[in-house]
C-alpha positions in Angstrom: 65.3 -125.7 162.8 67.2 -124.2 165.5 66.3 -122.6 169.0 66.1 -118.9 170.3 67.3 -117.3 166.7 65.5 -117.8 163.6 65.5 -116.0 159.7 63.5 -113.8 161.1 65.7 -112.6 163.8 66.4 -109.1 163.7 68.9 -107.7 166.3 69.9 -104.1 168.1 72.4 -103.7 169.9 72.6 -101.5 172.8 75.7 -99.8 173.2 76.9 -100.7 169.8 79.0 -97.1 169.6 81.3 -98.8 172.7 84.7 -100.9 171.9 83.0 -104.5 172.6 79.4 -103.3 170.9 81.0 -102.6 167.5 83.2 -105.5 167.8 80.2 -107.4 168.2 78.1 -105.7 165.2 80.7 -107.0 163.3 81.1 -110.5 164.3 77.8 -110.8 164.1 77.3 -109.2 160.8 79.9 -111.0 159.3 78.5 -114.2 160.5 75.2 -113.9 158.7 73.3 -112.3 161.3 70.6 -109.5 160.4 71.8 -106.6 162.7 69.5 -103.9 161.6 70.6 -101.3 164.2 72.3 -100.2 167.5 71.0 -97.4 170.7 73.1 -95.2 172.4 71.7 -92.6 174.1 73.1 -88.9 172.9 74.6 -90.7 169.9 71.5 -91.0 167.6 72.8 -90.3 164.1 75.6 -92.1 164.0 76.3 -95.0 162.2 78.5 -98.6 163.3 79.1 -101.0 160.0 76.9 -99.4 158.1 74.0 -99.5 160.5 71.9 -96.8 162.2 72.5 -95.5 165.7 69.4 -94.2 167.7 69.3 -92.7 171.4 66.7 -95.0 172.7 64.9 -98.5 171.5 61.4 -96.5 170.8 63.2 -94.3 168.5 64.7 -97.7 166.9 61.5 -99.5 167.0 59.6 -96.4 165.2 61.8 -97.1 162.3 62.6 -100.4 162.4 59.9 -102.1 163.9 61.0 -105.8 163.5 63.8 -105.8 165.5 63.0 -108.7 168.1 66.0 -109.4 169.6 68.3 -106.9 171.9 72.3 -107.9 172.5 73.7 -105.3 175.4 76.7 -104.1 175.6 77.2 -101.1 178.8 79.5 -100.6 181.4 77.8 -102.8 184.6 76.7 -99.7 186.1 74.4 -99.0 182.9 73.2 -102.5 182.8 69.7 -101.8 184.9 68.6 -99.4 183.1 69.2 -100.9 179.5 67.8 -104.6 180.3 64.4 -102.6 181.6 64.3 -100.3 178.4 64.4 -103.4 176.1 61.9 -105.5 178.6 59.9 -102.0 178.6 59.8 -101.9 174.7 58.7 -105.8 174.5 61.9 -106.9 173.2 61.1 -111.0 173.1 64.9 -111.9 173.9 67.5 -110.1 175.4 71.4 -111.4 175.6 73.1 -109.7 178.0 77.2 -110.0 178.5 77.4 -107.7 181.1 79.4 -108.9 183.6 79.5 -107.4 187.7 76.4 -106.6 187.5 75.0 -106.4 191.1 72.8 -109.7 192.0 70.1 -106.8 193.2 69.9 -105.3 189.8 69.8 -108.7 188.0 67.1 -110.3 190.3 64.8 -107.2 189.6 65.5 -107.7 186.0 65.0 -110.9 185.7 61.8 -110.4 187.5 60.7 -107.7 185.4 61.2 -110.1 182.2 59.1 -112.8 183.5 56.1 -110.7 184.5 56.4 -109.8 180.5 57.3 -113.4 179.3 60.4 -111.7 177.5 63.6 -114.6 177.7 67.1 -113.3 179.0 70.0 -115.2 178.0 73.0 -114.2 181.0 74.2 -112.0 182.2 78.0 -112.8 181.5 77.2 -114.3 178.6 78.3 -114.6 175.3 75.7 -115.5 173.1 73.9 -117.9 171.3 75.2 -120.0 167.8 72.7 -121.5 165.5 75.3 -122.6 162.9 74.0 -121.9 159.2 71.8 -119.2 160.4 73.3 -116.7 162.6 74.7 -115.7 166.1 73.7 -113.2 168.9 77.0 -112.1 170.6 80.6 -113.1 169.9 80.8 -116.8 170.5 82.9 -118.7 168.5 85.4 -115.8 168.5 86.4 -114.9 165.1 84.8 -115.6 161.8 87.5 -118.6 160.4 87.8 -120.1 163.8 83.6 -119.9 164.2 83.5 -121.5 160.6 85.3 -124.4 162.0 83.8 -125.2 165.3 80.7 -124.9 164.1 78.7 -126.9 161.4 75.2 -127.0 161.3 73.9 -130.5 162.9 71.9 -132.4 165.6 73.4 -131.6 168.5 72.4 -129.1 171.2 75.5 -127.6 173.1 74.4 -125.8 176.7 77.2 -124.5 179.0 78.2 -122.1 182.3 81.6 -121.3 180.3 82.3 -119.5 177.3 85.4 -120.6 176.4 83.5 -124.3 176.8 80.8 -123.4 174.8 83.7 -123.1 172.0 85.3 -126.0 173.6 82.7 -129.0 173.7 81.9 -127.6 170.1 85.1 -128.2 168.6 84.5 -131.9 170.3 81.0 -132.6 168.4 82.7 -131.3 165.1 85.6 -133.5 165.1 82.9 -136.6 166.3 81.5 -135.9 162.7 78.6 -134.3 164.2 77.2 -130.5 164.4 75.2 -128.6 166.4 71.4 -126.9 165.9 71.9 -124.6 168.8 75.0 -123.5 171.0 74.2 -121.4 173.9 76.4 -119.8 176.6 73.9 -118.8 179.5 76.6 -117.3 181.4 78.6 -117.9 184.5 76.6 -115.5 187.0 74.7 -116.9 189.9 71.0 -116.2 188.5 70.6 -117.7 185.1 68.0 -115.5 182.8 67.4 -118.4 181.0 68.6 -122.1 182.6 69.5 -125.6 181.9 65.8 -126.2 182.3 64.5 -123.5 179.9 66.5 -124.3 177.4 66.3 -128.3 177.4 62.2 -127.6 177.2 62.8 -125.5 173.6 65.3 -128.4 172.7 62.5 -130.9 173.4 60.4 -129.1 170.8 63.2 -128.5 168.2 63.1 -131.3 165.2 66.6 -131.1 164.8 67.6 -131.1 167.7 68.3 -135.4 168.6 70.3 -134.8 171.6 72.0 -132.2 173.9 75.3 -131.7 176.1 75.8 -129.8 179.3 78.6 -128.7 180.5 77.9 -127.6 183.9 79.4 -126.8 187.3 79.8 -128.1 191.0 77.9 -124.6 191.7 74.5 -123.9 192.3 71.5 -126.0 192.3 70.4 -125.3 188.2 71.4 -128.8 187.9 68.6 -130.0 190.0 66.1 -128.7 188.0 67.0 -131.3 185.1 66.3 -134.2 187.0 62.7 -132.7 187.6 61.8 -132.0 184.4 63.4 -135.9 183.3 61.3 -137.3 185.4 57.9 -135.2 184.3 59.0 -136.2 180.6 59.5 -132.6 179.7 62.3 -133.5 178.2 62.7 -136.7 176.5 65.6 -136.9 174.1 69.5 -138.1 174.9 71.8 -135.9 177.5 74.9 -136.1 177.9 76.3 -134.0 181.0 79.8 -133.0 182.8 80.0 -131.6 186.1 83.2 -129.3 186.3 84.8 -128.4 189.8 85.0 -131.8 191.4 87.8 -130.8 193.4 85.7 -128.2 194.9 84.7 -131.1 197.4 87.7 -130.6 199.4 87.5 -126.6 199.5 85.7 -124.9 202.2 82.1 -125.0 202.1 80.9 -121.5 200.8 84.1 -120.7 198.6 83.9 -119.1 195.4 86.5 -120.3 193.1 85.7 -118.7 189.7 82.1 -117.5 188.2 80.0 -115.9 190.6 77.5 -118.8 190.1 80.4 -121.4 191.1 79.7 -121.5 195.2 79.7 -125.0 196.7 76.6 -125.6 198.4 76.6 -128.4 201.0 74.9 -131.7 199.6 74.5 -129.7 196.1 78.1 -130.2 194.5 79.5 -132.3 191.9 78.9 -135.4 193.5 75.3 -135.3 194.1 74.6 -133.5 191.2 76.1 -136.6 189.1 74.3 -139.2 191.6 71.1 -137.7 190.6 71.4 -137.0 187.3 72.9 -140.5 186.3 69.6 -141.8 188.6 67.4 -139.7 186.0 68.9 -141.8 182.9 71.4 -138.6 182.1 74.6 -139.8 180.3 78.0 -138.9 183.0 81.1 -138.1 181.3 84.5 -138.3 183.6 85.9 -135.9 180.9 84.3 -133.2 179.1 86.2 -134.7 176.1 84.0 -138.0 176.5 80.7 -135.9 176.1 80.8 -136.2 172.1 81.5 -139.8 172.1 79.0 -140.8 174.7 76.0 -139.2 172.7 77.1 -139.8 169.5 75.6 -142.9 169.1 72.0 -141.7 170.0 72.2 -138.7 167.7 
């Protein structure tokens, strides 16, 4: 099957009135994906692509009350206030590519989520791609480039980047393979939904035979694979590349590009590959050797 979108996937989008909202109603629409509606405060009426624009999720949720899925799209500022309305109305799964929002707002939101068992994908990210069935967000860019990175397959793709998530794609695809699920969870330092997290619903996905990461010298979320390896939570082929390697000779502390991308001492690149590679997790000197190195074990 696929993980985190389904058939039965039925997305709003809040702030789809906004520039990047209706820009992603339409990739997303054109892409297969069942958008049944949008919330903007003030701006209940309206319509975006042919869908219906209510002021608040419980005035979406009266009308259409399948909608399961929320993809926000607000200025950072507005952020807060419409991750809590979706966690508030029980939204299961929430994308959020809201970048610069501040790491106080995020942590309380992410806190709030997990109290309800609702899943966050991001912030700063830019969606999820279950080739064949439909996307959250706007990765993969647009439609005719989308249709060929993408091909419905084996293969789960996880990654910090965006443009990486495309990226290591386009790799699996020219190896003759495709993907069951692509996801960006975002470059911020808290993850809503990480490495860990996702590799457990990969685990349980049939057509999923083996996943990719491409990951980062920052943070520890790295870590967190090796435990759940050696607990035999997660049990199929992994394939892995660590980018930032010459963070090693930067200062300790530096932040060199996502917010998530701080060098910890005795957590970079290096160790994280040590460790992995200890757990039985395939190490790729080049993010363009990730394909090659699991497709034989796909």
């Amino acid at each position: 099957m696929s993980i985190l979108i389904s058939p039965n996937t039925e997305v709003l989008i809040q702030g789809i009135t906004g520039k990047e909202g209706a820009k992603a109603a339409k990739a997303m629409l054109d892409y297969g994906t069942n958008v049944v509606g949008g919330v903007t405060p003030n701006k209940g009426g309206q319509e975006v692509e042919g869908k219906p624009v209510f002021n608040s999720i419980k005035e979406a949720l009266a009308q259409l009350p399948g909608a399961n899925t929320s993809a926000i799209y607000v200025p950072p500022f507005a952020a807060k206030a419409a991750i809590l309305e979706a966690i508030d109305n029980n939204i299961p799964l929430i994308n959020v590519i809201v970048e610069r929002i501040p790491i106080k707002d995020t942590a309380y939101c992410l806190a709030a989520a997990k109290e309800r068992g609702i899943q966050i994908i991001g912030p700063s990210s830019l969606g999820v791609m279950c080739p064949g069935i439909g996307r959250i967000g706007v990765i993969g860019g647009p439609l005719e480039l989308t249709k060929q990175i993408f091909q419905p397959g084996s293969i789960g793709i996880i990654s910090r980047s965006g443009g990486m998530t495309n990226e290591v794609s386009w790799q699996v695809r020219k190896a003759g393979l495709g993907q069951s699920t692509a996801v960006h969870v975002g470059g911020d330092l808290l993850m809503g939904t990480t490495y860990a997290d996702l590799l457990r619903l990969f685990q349980k996905d049939d057509q999923t035979k083996a996943v990719i990461i491409f990951g980062e010298h920052g943070g520890s979320y790295e870590f967190e694979i090796v435990d759940i390896i050696k607990n035999k939570e997660f049990t199929k082929p992994l394939a892995i590349y660590i980018g930032g390697k010459f963070a090693s000779a930067l200062p300790e502390g530096m932040n060199i590009g996502h917010a998530g991308a701080i060098v910890e001492r005795g957590r970079g690149a290096a160790e994280k590959e040590e460790a992995l590679q200890a757990a039985g997790v395939l190490i790729a000197g080049h993010y363009e050797q990730l394909a090659e190195l699991i497709k034989p074990l796909a």
